[in-house]
N, C-alpha and C positions, 0 to 999 in steps of 0.2 A: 561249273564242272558237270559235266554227263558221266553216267555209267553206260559201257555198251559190252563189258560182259563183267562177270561176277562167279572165281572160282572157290568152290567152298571143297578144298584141294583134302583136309582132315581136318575136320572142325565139327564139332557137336554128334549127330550121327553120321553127317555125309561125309562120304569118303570119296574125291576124283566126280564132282558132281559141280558142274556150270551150268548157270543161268542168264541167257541171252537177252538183251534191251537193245534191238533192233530199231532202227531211227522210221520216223514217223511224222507225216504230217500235224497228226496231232499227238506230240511227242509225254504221252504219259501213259503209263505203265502200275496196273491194277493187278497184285498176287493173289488168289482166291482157294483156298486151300480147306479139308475138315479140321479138327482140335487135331494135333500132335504131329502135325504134317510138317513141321519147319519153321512157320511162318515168324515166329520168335525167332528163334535161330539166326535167320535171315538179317534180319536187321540187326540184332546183335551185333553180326557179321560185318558188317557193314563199318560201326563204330570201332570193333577190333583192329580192322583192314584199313584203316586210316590213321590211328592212333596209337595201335600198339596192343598186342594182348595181356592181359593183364595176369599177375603174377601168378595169382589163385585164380583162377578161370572154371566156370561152375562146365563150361562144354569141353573137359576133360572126362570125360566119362565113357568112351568106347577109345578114343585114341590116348595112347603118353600125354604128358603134358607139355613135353618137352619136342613131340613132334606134329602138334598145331600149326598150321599153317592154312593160307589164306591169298588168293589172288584178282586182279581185276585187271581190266582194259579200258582207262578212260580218256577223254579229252577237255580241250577249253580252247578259248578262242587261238591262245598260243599253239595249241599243240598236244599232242597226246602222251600215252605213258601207259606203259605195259609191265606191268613189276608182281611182286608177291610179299607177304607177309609171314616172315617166322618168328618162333617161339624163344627168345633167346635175351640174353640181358642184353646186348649193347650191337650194331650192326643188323636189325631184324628187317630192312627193306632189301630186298633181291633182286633182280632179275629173272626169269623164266626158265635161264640157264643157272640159277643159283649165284650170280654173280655178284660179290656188295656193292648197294648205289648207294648216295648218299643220305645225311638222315635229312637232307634239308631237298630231296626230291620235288617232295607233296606240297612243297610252298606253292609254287604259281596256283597250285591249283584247290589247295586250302585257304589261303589268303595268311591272315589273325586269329580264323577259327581254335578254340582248343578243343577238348572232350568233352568239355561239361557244356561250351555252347550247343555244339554242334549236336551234342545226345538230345540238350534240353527245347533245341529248333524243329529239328528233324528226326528225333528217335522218340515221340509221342507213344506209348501204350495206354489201354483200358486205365490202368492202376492209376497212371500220370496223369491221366486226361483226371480225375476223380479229383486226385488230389489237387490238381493245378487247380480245379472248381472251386475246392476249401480252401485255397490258399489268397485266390481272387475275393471271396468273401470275407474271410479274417485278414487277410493284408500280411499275412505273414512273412513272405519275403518282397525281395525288392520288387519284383514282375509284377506279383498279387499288390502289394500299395499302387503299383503308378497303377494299373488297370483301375482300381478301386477308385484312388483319388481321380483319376478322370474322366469317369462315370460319374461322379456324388460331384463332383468340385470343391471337393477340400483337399487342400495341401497341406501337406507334412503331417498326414493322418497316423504313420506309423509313427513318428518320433511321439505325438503327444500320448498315444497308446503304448507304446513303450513305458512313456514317463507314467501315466495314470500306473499301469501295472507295475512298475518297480516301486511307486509310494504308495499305492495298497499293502506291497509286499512287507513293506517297512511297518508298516500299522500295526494290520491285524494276520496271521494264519493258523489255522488249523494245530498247527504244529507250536510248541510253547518254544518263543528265544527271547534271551536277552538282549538283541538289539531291534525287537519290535517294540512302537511307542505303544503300545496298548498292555503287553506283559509289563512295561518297565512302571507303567502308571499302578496296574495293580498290581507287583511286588512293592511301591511307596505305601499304597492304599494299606497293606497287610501290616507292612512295620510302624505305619500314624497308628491303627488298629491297637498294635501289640504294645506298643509305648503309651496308647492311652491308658490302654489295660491296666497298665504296671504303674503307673504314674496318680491311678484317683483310688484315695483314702476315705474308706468309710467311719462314716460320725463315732459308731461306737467303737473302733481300733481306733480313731485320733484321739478321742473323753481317753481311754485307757491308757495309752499311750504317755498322751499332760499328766494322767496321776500320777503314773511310774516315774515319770522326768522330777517328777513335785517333789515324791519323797527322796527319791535319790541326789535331789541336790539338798535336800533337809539331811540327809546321811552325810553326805558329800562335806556340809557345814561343821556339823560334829566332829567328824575322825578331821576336819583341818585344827581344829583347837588341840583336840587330841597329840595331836603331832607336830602343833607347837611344846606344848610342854616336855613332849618326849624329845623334841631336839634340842631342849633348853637344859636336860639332864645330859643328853649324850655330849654338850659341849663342854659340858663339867667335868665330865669322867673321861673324853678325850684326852681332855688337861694331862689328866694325873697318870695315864696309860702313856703317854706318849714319853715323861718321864721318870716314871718309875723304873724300867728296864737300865736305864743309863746309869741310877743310883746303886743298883744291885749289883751289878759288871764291876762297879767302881771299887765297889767294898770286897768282892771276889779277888779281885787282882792284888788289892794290897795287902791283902793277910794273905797270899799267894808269894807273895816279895817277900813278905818280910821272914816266910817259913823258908825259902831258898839260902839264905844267908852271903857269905861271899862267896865265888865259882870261879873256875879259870872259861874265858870266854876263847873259845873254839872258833875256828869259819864255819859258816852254817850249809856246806856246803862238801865235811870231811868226810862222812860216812857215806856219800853218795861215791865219791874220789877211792876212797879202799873199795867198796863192791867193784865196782867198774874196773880199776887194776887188775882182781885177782879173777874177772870175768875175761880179759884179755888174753891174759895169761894163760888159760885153760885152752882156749882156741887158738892164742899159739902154737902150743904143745901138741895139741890132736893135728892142726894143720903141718905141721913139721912131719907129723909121720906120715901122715897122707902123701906128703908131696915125696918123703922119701921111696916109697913103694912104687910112687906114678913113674919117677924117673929110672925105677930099674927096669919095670914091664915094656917104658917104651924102649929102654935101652936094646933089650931083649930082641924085640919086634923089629928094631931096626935092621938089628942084623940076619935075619932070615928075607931080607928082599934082595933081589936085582931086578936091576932097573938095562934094558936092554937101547942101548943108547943108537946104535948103528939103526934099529929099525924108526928112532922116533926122530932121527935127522933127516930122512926121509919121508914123513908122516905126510907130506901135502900131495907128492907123487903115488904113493901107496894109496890114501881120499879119491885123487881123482881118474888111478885106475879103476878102484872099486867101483866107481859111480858108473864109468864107460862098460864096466861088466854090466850094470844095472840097464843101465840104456841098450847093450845090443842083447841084450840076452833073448830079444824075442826076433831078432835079424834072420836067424837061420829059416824058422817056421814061415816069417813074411817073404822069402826072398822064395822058398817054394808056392808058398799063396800066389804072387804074382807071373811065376813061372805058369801055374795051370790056367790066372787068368788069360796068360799071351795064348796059351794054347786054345782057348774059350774061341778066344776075338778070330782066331786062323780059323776057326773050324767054320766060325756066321762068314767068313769070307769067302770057304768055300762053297758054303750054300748059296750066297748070294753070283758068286761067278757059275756054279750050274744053272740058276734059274736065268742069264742072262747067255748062255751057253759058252762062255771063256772055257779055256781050259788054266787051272788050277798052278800055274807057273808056282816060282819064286819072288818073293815080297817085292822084289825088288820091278822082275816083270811085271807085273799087275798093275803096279805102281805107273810105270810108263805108259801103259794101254788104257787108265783111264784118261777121260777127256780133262783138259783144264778149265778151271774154274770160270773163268770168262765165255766159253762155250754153253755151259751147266746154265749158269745164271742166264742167257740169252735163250736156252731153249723152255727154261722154266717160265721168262715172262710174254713168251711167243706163247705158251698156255696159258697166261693168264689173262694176255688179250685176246684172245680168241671166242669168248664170249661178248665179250663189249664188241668186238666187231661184227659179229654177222649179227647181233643182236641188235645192233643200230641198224644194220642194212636192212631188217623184216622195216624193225619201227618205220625206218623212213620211206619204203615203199607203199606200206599202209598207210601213214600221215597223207604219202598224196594221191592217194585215191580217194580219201575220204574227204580233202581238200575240192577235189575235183566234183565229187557229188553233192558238195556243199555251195560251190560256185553256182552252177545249174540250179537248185533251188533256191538262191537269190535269186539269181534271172526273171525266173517266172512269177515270184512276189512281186516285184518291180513293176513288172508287167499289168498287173491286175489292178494297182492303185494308183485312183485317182484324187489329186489336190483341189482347191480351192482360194482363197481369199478372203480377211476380213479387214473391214477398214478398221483404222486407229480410232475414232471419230467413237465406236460400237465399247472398245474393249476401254476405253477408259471412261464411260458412261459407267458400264456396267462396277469398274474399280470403284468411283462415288458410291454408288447404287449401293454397293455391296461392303461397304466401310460405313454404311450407316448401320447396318444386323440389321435385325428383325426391328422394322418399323415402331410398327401396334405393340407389338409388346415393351418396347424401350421407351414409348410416349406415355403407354400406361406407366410405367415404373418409374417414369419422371414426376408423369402426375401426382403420383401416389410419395412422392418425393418430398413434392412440393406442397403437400397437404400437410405431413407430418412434419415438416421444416418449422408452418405455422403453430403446429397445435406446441411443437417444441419450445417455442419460442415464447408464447404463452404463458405456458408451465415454468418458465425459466424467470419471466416477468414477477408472477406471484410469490415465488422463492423470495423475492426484496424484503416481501414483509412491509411493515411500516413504511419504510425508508425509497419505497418502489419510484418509478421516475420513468420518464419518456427516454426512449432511446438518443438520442440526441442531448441531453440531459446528462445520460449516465457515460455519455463518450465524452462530456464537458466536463466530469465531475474530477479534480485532481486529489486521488488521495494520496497518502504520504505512500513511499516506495517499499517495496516489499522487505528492502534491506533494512530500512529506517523502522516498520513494523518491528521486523523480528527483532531490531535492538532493544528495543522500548518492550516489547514484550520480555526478552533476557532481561533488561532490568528490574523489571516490576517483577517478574519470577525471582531474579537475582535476592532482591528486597524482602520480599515476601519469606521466600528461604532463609534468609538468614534471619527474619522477626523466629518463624518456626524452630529453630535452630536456638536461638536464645531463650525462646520458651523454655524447649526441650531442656538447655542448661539449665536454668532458673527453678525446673521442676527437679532435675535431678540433685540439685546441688544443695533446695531445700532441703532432701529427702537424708542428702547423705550431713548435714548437719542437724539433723535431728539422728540420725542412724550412731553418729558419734558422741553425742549425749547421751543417751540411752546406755549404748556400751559403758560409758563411763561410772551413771549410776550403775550399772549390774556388776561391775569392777568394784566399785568401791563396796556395794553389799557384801558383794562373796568374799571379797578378799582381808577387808579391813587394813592395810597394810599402814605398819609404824612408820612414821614419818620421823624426819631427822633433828623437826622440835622438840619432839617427844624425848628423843636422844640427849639433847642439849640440858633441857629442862630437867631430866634425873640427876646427868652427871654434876648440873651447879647444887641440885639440894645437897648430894655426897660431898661436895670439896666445903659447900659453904659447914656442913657438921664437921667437919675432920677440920678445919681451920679454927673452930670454935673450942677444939677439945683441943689444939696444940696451943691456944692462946688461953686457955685455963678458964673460959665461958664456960663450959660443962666440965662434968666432973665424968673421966672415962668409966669408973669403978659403975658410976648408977647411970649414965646415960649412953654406954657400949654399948647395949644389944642393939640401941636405938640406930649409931650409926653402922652397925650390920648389916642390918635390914635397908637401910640407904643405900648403903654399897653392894650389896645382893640383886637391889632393884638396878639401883645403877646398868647392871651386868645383864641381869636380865632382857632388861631395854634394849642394851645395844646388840646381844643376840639376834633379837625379834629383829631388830633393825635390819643385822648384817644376814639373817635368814630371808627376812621380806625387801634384799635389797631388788631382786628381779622385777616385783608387785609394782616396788616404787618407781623405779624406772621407767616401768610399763605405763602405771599411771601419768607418769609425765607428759610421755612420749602421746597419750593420748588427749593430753589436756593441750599440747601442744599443734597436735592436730587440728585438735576442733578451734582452736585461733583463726588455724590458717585457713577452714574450712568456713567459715561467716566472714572474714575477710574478702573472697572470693564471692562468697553470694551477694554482698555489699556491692561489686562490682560488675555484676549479672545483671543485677535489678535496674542498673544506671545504662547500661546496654542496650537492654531492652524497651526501654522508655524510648530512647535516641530512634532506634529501627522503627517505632510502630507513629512516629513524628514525621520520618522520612516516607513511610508508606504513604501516607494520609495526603503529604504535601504533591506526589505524582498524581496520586489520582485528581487531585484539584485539577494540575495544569492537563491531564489528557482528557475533561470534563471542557474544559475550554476549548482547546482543538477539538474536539470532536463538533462544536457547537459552533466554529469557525468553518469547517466543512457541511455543513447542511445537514447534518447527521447525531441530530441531540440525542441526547440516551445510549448512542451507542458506544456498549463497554472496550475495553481494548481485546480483551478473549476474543469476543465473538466480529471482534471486526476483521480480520483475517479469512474466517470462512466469508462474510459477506462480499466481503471483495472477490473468493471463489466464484459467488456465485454471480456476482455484476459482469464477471469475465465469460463465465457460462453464458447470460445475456447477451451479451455483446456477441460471442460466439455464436449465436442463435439465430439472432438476429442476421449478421454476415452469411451464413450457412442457407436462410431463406431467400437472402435477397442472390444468391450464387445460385441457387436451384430454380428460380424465376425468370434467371439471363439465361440458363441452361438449356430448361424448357422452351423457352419462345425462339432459340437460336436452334437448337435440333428440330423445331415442327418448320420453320422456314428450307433449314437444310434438305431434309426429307420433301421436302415440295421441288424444287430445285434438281434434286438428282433425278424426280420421276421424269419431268418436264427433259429433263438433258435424255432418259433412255429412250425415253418413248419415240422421240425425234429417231434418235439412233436406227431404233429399230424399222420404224419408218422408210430411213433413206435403205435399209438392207433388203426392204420387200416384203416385210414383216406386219401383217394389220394390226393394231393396238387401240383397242376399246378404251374410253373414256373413264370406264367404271372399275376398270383393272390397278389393281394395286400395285405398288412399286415388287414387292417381292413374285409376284405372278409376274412381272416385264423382266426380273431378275432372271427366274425358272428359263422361262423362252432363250433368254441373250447368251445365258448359261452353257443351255445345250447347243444352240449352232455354234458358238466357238467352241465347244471341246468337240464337235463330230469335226471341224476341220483341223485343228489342231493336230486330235490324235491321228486324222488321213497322214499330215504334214509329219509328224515326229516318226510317225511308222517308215515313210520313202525316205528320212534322213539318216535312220539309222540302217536300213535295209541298203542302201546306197554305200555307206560306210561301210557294213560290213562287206560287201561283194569286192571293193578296192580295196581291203586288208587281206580276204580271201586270194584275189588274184595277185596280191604282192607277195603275200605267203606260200600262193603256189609256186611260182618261180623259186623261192626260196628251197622252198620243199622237194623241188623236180632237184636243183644242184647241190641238196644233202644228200638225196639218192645217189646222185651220182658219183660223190666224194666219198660214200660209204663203200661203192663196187671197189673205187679204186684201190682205196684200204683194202678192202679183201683181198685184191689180186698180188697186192704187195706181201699181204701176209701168207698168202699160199707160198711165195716163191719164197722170202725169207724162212719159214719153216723146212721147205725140202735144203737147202742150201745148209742149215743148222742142223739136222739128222745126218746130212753126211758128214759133217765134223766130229758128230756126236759118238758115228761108226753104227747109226740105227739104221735101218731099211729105211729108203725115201715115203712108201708105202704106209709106212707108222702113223698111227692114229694118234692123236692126243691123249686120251688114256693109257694107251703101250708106252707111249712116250715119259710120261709124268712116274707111270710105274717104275720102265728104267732107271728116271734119273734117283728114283727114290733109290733101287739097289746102288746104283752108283755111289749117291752122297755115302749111305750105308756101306761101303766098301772103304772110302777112303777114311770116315773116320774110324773103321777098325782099325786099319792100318796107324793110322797117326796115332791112337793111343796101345799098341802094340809096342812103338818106337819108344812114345813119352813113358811108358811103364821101365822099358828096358834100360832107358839112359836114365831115369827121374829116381829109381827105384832102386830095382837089384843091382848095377853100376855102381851107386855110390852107397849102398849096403856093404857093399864085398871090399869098397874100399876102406870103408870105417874096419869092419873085422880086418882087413889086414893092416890099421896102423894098431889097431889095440893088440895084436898078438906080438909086435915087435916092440911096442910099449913095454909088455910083460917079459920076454924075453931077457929085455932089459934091467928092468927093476932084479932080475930072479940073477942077472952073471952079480949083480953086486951084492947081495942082502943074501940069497939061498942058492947054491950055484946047484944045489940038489935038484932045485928046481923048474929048471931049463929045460928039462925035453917036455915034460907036461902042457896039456892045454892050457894057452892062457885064461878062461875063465875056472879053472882049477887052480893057477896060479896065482890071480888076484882075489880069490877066496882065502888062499892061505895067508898070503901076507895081509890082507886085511884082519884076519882074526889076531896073527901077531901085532900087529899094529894095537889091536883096542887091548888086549891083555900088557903091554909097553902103558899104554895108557896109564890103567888103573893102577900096574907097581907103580910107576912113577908117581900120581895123588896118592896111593896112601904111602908114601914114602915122606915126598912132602906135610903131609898129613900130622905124620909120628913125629917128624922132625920141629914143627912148629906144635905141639903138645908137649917133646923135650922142653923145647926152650921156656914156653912159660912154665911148667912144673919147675926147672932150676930156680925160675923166678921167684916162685912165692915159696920154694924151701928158702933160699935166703933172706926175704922176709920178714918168715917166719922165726929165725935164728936170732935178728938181730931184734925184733918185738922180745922176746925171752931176754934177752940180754937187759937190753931199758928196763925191763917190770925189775928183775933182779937187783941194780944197781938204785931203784928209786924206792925199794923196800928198806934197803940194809941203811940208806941215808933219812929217814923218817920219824916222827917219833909213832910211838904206840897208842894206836886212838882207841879208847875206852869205847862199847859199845852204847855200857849204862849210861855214857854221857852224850850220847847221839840226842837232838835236839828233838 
């Protein structure tokens, strides 16, 4: 794409100011300007003018924003384009004549480019160039990495700089968070800190601590004795509490009977029965007068209503006159509204028929004398081709003149270049030659290869250790398979773990059979608890004395206190017993434990024994294998690395002897390609010294194919383009000419459509476009003058006259008073008669359903008085003194 002009139409400061880019042998164009001259601007310019100005635009500052605009003149091999740029959301590429072209114009000649390439290609400044320098050095974007990495020769510099920078981030910053590892370490660090703190006891608070614990369980022992005895009383006096009360009641009640004597037994239930009666009775009696008084007041009230029957048979027609009141009541005012608008719309009619100089007929004349709609529309798009037409006709007669001077300067390029030839024999010398690189330096680097291959391999040897061995040796050496390792290893680990494991048991299970013995002594110290021998044992000495004193062995009179104190004890005993039944339990339950607790370690120890039997027996047998592969002493652990490192060997070994085939087969190659150029060059004409190195035969072979080459690629494509030229001119010569003939079509269709129109043939396209504007503007007064008249006031005036004979109506039947009056005075009046019919009628209803229940509960009421009366006089007479 060329620029060959560039209008800065209202943009920034310039206002109607173009800059010329005149074609040129040597076609480039240097703008030279002081500070504040444009030169920014300019280019700005440039990117706006291609892509669109932008919403907020900073070169709003002497023009609107909104009347920005922007023009060029360019071309491309296809073809040129003459257009402009406006300020506008949607449609911003024009034409010259302001015509919309489309948005997809700028393709041929922008290609894929968008704004951000095309800025960041081609719209370089001071600022950009600065920054593109720091961006090339930190790698920050994508541009800056590949420059970087292709200069350094490291790839994927950015991502691992990425990564390095986002797991710094995670680490360590500046800034305290909780999901860096370095906060999170020393917020652990602070709470281990804080919990040691809190967690270590000093000698002289733990000495004081044990005494306070000493004496207090010395106390602790006291008040328990203590509080045996005292519950050995409270079970006594329980005793006698629990039934004493029942003994007392007993004797209360029966000198309570026997002071009663004999009674007449009553239902217990009569003096509630007489209250309740003569409670009924009373609200009887009040209720009977109440209802008496209710039924005369509504009586009363009843008869002061009427109820107007004639207007509430009617009641739906009367609603929905009243409603049609409600609805036209604003008809009158609107039906004058729309009358001043018709007069409104006749008056811009008249206006519009003086500026067009009709004279001012009847609706109907006017009406006639505009053009019809198919005329209108053909003169309005005869205007709107009228730009695309002559505007294709400049385009295309400029396309070929500039065709034309672009033919001729092919000509003469053509003319001035001369070709050449190179044998095949030259260019694929040179292809070996130069598929080796750089000689000297890829034989040093192989060298330098092949030395470190050695010294590798070396180092990789002594790694063996003891067990070291010739190469040929260590590739004969079969060890077991890495899969068979790692079993044998899981085993032995297996093994191993589970002796440790059983240890573990063994240790904890001793600990917690001694932790259960323990308990048990400090249980039985503190608590002492009666056991149920103890029990057994008192109650036989008591039976055996009480059996001795009923068989006349003792004598009760002198040896009674004796068995008291037996049976006291007795009792005692079995108190303590049934008090320290929780102790005894407890004790059980822990003597029962520690059974089960040595029972288990019995079975740990025998566990354990078996594991450290079975360890003992693998490593025999992998002490033999080991000694079957040539490899005594070597444990099973460390045989797995060692095998790493026989693989590194062997690998080292392979890697030296590849670096040896490498070297001796590229220093032969390198002989070979010089041998093939030097010849080449030779047969081309070329002298080639003996002492010259293959990349100095490169340099030479180099340069005479590219000075013929580039002679050759220059007359192929200079060639080509002159027969695209010349096929594009004929092209070009018969767009011009199919442009004239449009024109001359559209001159005659234009006069042809002004006379239909009734315009002067003479009329210009702005006269024209003007008229039809008054025109359209004439006819749609007209047409909404009509749709007002019929849409509107028409069926307004109809409504008012079916509502007035509506009411006429209702008024001959119901009020004939009221016939001559207007109907919205009429369905005022019957509507208020209407709602006052309403309301006698509810409270009519009203009174009449308040009669009826008032009858109700007066009778009731009558016959409730009747029953109390007739269940008094048949009763007997209940004594109050005798109410229960």
């Amino acid at each position: 794409m060329r620029f060959h002009r560039l209008d800065l139409i209202k943009y920034g400061k310039f206002s109607d100011r173009s800059v010329e880019f005149p074609a040129a042998k040597q076609d480039f164009h240097l703008i030279v300007g002081p500070n504040e001259a444009g030169k920014s601007t300019l280019r700005a310019s440039i990117v706006d003018l291609l892509f669109g100005i932008p919403p907020r635009s900073v070169h709003s500052f002497l023009h609107p924003l909104n009347e920005l605009r922007l023009g060029a003149y360019i071309s491309n091999a296809a073809g040129t384009l003459e257009f402009q740029r406006a300020k506008a959301q949607k449609q911003t590429l024009r034409s010259p004549l302001d015509a919309i072209l489309s948005d997809s114009a700028l393709t041929p000649f922008l290609g894929t480019a968008d704004r951000s390439f095309f800025d960041q290609m081609f719209g370089l400044d001071h600022t950009r160039l600065v920054n593109g320098g720091n961006s090339i050095l930190n790698a920050e974007n994508d541009v800056g990495q590949i420059l970087f990495q292709s200069a350094a020769g490291v790839a994927s510099l950015g991502k691992i700089r990425d990564a390095l920078v986002a797991e710094a981030d995670k680490l360590w910053a500046p800034r305290k968070s909780n999901e860096r590892a370095y906060y999170i370490a020393s917020d652990q660090l602070d709470k281990a800190s804080t919990a040691l703190k809190e967690a270590t006891v000093r000698t002289k608070v733990w000495v004081d601590a044990n005494s306070k614990v000493e004496s207090l369980q010395a106390a602790l022992s006291h008040e328990r004795e203590r509080h045996q005895q005292r519950q050995s009383q409270r079970n006594s006096l329980e005793r006698i509490r629990r039934l004493a009360p029942f003994l007392m009641t007993l004797r209360e009640n029966e000198q309570k009977l026997a002071e009663l004597g004999e009674v007449i037994e009553l239902p217990a239930e009569a003096a509630a029965i007489l209250a309740s009666a003569e409670r009924e009775l009373a609200i009887a009696l009040e209720r009977l007068e109440l209802r008496n008084g209710e039924v005369g007041n509504l009586t009363e009230a009843l008869s002061h209503i009427e109820v107007d029957e004639a207007i509430l048979e009617l009641a739906a027609d009367i609603t929905n006159l009243d409603n049609l009141r409600l609805q036209y009541s604003a008809y009158e005012r609107d039906i004058a509204h729309r009358k001043k608008e018709i007069a409104g719309h006749w008056q811009a009619v008249g206006q519009a028929c003086a500026q067009l100089g009709w004279v001012q007929d009847s609706e109907s004349a006017i009406a006639q004398r505009l053009p019809t709609l198919l005329v209108r529309r053909e003169l309005r798009q005869l205007v709107r081709d009228r730009g695309g037409i002559f505007q294709a006709l400049r385009s295309a007669e400029q396309a070929e003149k500039a065709k034309d001077s672009e033919i001729k300067s092919l000509s003469a390029q053509l003319a001035e270049l001369q070709t050449g030839e190179i044998k095949p024999a030259l260019r694929a010398a040179l292809a070996n030659a130069k598929s080796c690189g750089d000689t000297e330096i890829a034989l040093q680097k192989q060298q330098t290869t092949l030395t470190k291959a050695k010294s590798a391999l070396d180092g990789l040897l002594l790694d063996l250790g003891q067990w070291r061995k010739p190469l040929p040796e260590l590739m004969a050496l079969q060890p077991p398979s890495q899969e068979k390792l790692t079993r044998l290893m899981q085993e032995r680990q297996t093994l191993l773990s589970d002796q440790k494991a059983e240890s573990v048991r063994l240790k904890n299970q001793t600990a917690e059979v001694a932790r259960v013995e323990l308990q048990i002594a400090q249980f039985k110290a503190l608590h002492q608890p009666t056991t149920r021998e103890a029990v057994i044992e008192a109650r036989t000495e008591r039976d055996a004395s009480w059996e001795a004193i009923k068989t006349g062995e003792i004598d009760l009179k002198r040896e009674g206190h004796t068995f008291e104190e037996k049976m006291s004890h007795a009792d005692q005993v079995a108190d303590r017993r049934l008090d320290d039944v929780e102790e005894a339990t407890e004790l059980q339950s822990l003597n029962q434990l520690l059974e089960r607790e040595q029972q288990s370690l019995t079975l740990i120890e025998g566990q354990c024994s078996q594991w450290a039997a079975a360890l003992q027996r693998f490593d025999d047998q992998w002490a033999q294998a080991a000694v079957g592969m040539d490899l005594a002493g070597m444990n099973l652990e460390g045989m797995g690395a060692w095998l790493l490192r026989r693989e590194r060997a062997l690998s080292g070994g392979i890697a030296y002897q590849d670096a040896k085939d490498e070297f001796d087969s590229f220093h032969l190659l390198v002989a070979e390609s010089r041998l093939n150029l030097a010849n080449a060059l030779q047969e081309a004409g070329f002298p080639v010294l003996e002492t010259a190195r293959l990349s100095v035969l490169c340099v030479q072979a180099e340069q005479h194919i590219q000075a013929i080459d580039n002679a050759t690629i220059r007359h192929e494509t200079l060639s080509a383009q002159w027969l695209a030229a010349q096929s594009l001119a004929t092209t070009l010569k018969q767009t011009t000419e199919e442009a004239q003939t449009e024109a001359s079509r559209w001159s005659k269709a234009w006069s042809t459509t002004l006379a239909k129109a009734g315009l002067s043939p003479d009329t210009d396209s702005g006269t024209a476009e003007g008229a039809l504007e008054l025109i359209e503007q004439i006819a749609e007064k007209l047409d909404k003058m009509r749709q007002i008249q019929v849409e509107r006031i028409d069926t307004m005036q109809a409504d008012l006259k079916a509502f007035a004979v509506e009411a006429n109506r209702l008024a001959q039947i119901i009020a004939v008073e009221l016939k001559d009056q207007p109907a919205e005075q009429i369905a005022l009046t019957l509507a208020n008669r209407l709602d006052r019919a309403r309301k006698s009628f509810a409270e009519s209803t009203r009174l009449q359903e308040a009669l009826r229940i008032a009858n109700r509960g007066k009778t009731s009421s009558r016959v409730t008085s009747r029953h109390f009366d007739y269940s008094k006089s048949s009763r007997v007479f209940i004594s109050r003194s005798n109410r229960p």
